[in-house]
C-alpha positions in Angstrom: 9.2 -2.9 6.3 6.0 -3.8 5.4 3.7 -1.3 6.3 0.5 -3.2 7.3 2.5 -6.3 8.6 2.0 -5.8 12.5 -1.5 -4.1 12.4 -5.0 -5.5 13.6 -6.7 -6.6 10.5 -9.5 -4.2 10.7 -6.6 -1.2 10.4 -5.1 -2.2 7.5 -8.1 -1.2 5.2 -7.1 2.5 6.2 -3.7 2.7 6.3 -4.2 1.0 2.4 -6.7 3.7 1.7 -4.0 6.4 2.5 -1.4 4.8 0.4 -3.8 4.8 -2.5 -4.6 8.1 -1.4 -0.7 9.2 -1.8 -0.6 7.4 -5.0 -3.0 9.3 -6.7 -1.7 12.5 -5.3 1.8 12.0 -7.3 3.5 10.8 -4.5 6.6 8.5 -5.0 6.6 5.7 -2.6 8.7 2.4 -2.3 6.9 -0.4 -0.5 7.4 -3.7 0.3 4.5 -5.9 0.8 2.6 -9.2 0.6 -0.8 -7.4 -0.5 -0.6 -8.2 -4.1 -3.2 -7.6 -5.4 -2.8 -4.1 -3.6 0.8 -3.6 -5.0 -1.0 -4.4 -8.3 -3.7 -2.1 -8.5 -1.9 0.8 -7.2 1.4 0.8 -8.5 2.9 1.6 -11.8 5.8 -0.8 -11.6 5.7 -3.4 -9.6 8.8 -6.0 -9.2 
């Protein structure tokens, strides 16, 4: 599910940070969102 979908607005800055975060470590992640731009700048493939 879309991981910042049922947070308060000010929380979803950090739980984005962390992802980026995991991203940049190597980490492998599948996510499903409506944070495009996000999904953009982060990912390497993006469908």
């Amino acid at each position: 599910d879309e991981p910042t979908s049922s947070l308060d607005p000010e929380m979803v800055k950090e739980v984005l940070d962390v992802m980026v975060a995991l991203a940049e470590q190597g980490t492998t992640m599948i996510c499903v969102t409506h944070e495009m731009g996000f999904a953009r700048e982060v990912a390497d493939r993006v469908i």
